[in-house]
Each structure stands twice: as C-alpha cells, then as structure tokens.
Backbone as a printed PyTorch tensor [residue, N CA C, xyz], in Angstrom:
tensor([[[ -6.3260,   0.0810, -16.0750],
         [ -5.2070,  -0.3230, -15.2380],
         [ -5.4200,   0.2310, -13.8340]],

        [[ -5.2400,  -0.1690, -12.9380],
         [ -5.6570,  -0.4140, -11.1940],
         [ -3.9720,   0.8060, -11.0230]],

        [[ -4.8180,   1.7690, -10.1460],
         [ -3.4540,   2.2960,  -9.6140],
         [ -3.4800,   2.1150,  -7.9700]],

        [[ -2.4470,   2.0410,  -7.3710],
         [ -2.1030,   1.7760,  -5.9430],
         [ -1.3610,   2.5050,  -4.9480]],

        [[ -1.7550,   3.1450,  -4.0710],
         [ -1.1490,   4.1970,  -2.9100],
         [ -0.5790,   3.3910,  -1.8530]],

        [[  0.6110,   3.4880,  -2.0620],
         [  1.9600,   2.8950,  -0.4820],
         [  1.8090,   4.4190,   0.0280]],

        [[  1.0130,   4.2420,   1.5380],
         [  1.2150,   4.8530,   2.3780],
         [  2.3500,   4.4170,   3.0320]],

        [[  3.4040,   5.5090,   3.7510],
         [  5.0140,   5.2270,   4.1950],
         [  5.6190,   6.2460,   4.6960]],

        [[  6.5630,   5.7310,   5.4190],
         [  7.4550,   7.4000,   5.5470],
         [  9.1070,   7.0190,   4.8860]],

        [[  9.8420,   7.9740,   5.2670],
         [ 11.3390,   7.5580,   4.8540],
         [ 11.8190,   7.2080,   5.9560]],

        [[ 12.3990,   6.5130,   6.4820],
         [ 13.3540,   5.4330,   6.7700],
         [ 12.7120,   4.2350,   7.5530]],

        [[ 11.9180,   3.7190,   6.9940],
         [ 10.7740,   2.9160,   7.7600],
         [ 11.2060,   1.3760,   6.8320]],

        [[ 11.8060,   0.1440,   7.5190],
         [ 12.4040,  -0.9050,   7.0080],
         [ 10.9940,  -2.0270,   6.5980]],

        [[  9.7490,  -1.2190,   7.1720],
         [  8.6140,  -2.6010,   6.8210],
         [  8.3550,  -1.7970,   5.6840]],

        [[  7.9430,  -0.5110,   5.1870],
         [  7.8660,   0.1460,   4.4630],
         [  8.7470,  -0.4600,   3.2850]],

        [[  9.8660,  -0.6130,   3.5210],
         [ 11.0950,  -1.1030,   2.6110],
         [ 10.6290,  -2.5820,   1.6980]],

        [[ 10.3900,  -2.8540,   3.0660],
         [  9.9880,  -4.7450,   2.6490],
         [  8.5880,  -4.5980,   1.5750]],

        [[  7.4500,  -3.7270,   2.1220],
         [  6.3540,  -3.5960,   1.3470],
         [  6.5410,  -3.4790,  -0.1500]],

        [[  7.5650,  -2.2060,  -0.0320],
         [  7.9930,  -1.6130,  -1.6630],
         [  8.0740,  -2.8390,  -2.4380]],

        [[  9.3900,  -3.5410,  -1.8070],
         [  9.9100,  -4.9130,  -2.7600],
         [  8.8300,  -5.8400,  -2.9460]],

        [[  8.0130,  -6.0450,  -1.9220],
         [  6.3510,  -7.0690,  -2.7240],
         [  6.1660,  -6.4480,  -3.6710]],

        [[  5.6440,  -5.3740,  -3.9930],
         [  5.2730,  -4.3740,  -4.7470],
         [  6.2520,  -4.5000,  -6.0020]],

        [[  7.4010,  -4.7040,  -6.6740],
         [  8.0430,  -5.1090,  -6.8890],
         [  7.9730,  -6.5420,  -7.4350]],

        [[  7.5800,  -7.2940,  -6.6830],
         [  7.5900,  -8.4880,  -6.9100],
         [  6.7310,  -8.8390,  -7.5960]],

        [[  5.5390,  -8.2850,  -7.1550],
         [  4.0170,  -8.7780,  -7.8110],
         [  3.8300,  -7.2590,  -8.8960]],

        [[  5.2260,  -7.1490,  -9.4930],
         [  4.5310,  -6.1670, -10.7650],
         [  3.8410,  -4.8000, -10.5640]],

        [[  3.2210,  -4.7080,  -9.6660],
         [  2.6930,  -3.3630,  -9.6470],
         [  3.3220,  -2.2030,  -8.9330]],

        [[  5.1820,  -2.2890,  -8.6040],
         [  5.8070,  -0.9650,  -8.6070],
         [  5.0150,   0.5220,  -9.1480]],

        [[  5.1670,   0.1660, -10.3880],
         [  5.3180,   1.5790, -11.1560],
         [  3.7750,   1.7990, -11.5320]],

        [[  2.6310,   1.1220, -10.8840],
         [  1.7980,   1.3830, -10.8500],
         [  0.9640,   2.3750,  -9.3220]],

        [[  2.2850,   2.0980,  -8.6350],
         [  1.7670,   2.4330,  -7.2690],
         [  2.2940,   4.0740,  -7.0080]],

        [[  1.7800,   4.8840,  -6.3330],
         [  2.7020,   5.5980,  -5.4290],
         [  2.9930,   5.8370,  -4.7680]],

        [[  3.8370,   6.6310,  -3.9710],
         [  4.2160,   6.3740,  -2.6410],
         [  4.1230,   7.8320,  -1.9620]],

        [[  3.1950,   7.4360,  -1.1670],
         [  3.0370,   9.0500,  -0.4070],
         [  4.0060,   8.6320,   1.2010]],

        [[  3.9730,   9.8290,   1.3510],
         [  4.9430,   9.7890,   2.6480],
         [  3.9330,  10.5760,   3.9150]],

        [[  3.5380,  10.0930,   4.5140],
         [  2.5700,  10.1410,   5.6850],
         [  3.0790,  11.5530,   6.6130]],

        [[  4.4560,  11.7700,   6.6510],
         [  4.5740,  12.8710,   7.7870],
         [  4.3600,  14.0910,   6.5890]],

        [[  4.1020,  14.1960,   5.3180],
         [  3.7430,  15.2990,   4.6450],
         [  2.2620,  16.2030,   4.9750]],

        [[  1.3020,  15.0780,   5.8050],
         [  0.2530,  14.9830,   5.6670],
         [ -0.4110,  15.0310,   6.9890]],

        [[ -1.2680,  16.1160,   7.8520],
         [ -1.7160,  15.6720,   8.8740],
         [ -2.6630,  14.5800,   9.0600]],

        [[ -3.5300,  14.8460,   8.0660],
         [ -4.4940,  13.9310,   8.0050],
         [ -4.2330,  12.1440,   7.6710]],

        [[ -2.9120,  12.3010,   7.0670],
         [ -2.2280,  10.7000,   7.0140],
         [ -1.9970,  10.8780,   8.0300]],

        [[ -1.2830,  11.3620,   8.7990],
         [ -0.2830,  11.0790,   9.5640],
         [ -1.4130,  10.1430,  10.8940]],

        [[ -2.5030,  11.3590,  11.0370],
         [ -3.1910,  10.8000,  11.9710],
         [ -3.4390,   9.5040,  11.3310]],

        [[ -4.3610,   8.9750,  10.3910],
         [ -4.6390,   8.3050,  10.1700],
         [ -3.6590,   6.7550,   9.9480]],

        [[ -2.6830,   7.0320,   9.4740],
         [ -1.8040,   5.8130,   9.5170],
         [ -0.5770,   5.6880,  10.3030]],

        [[ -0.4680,   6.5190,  11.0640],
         [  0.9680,   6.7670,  12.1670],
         [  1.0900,   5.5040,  12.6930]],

        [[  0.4060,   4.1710,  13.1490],
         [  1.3550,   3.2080,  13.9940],
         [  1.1510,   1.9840,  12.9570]],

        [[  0.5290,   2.3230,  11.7250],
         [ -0.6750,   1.1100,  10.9350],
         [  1.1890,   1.0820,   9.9730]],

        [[  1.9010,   1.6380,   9.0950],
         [  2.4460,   1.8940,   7.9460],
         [  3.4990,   0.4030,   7.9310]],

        [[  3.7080,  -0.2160,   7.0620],
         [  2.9100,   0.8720,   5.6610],
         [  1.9210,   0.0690,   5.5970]],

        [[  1.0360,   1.3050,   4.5710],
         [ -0.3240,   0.5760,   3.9960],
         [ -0.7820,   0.6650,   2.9360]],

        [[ -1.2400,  -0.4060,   2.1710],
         [ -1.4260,  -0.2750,   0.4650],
         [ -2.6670,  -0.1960,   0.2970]],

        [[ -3.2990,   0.9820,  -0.6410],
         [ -4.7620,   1.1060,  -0.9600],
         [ -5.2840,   1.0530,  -2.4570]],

        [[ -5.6950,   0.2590,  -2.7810],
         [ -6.5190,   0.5290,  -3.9820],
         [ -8.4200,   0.8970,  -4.4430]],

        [[ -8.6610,   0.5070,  -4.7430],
         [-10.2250,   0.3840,  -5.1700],
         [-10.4220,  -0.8820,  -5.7780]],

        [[-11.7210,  -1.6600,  -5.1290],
         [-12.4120,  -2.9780,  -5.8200],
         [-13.3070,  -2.7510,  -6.8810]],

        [[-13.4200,  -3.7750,  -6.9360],
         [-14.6090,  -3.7430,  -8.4160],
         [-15.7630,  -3.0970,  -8.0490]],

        [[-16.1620,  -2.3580,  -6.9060],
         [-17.5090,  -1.5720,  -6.7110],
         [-16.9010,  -0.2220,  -6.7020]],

        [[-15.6470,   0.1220,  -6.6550],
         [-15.1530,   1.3570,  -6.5730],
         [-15.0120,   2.2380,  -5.2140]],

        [[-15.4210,   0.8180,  -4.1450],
         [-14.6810,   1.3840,  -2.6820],
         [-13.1960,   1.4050,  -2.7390]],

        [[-12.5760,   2.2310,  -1.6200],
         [-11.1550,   2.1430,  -1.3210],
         [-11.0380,   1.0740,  -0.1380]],

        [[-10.0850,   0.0050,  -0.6260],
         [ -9.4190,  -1.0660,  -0.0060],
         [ -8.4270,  -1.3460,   0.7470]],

        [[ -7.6420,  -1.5790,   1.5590],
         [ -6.7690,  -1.0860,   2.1010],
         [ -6.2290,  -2.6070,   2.6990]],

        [[ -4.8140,  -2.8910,   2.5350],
         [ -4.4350,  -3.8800,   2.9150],
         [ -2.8870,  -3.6120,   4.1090]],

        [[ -3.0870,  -3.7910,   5.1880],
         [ -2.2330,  -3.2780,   6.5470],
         [ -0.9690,  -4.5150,   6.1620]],

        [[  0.0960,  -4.0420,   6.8260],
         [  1.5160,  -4.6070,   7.0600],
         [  1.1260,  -5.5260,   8.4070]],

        [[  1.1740,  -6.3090,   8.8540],
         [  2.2730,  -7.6340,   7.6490],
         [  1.5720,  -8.2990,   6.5600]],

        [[  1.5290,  -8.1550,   5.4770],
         [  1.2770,  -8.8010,   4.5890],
         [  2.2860,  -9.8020,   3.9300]],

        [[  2.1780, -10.9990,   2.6900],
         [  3.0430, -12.0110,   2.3650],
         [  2.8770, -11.6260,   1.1460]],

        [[  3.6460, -11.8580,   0.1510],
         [  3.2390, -12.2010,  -1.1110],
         [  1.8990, -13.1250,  -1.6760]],

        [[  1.7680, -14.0080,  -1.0160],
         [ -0.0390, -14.7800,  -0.8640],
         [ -0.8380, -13.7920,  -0.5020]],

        [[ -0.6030, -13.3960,   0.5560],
         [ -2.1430, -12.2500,   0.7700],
         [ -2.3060, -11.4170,  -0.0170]],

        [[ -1.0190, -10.5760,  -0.6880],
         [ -0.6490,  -9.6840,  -1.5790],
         [ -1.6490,  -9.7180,  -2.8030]],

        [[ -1.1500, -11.1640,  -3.2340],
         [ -2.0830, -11.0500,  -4.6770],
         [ -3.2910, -11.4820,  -4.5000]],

        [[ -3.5080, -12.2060,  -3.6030],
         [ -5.2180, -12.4860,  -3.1890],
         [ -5.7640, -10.9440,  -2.8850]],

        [[ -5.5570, -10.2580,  -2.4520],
         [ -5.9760,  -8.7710,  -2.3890],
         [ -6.1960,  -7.9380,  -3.6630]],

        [[ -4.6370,  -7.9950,  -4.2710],
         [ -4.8110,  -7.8430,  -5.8300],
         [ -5.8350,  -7.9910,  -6.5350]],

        [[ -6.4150,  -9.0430,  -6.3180],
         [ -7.4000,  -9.8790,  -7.2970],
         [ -8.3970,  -9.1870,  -7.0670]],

        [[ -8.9610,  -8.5100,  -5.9380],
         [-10.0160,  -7.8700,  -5.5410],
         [-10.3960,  -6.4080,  -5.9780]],

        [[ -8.7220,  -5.9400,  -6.5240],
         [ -8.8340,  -4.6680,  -6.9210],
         [ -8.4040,  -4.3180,  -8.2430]],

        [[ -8.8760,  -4.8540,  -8.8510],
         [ -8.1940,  -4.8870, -10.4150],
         [ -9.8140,  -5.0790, -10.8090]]])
C-alpha cells in the first residue's frame, strides 16, 4: 500500500482544498500531514510551493505533485505512484 505526505501548514485554505481531493480519491488515511512551519528544512523548502503531495513511483524515487492540482491530474499522478 503507497503511503502519501501533504506537505501544509494550519490555516492555509489551498491546503484545505488539497486535503478534500485527498479525500475524494481515497487516499486520506493513507496520507499524512506534516505541517511545514515545524520544520526548517520544509519550511525552506516548500514555503510559497504548499501544499504539496509526495509519494514514491514504481522506481522508488520521491514524486511530488505542486498545488493547483484537479482531481484528473490527481489520479493520473496516483497511477504513477502506487
């Protein structure tokens, strides 16, 4: 089973919207949700990008799919990391 990192912070409304894809396409409770200002090294790294969803593909790189995403791109991405 494919697990998935929502990079995010708290009170962030695209963040919000991301969750509910996430949600939508089933893999909620597969994902987790880190919160970027915990983290310097997130923070640098995803401070203007968030949110951002990461998994691993079938070669076992980390994948990373940036906001705005749709539910179409969503699972076409999916497909890549499962």
């Amino acid at each position: 089973m494919a697990v998935y990192t929502l990079y995010s912070t708290w009170g962030c409304h695209l963040c919000e919207e991301a969750e509910s894809l996430l949600f939508t396409a089933g893999i909620a409770e597969q994902t987790q949700v880190l919160d970027i200002i915990d983290d310097e090294q997130l923070l640098a790294r995803f401070r203007v990008h968030i949110p951002v969803l990461a998994g691993t593909d079938q070669q076992g790189n980390e994948t990373l799919i940036y906001w705005p995403f749709t539910a179409a791109q969503l699972q076409h991405w999916l497909k890549d990391t499962k």
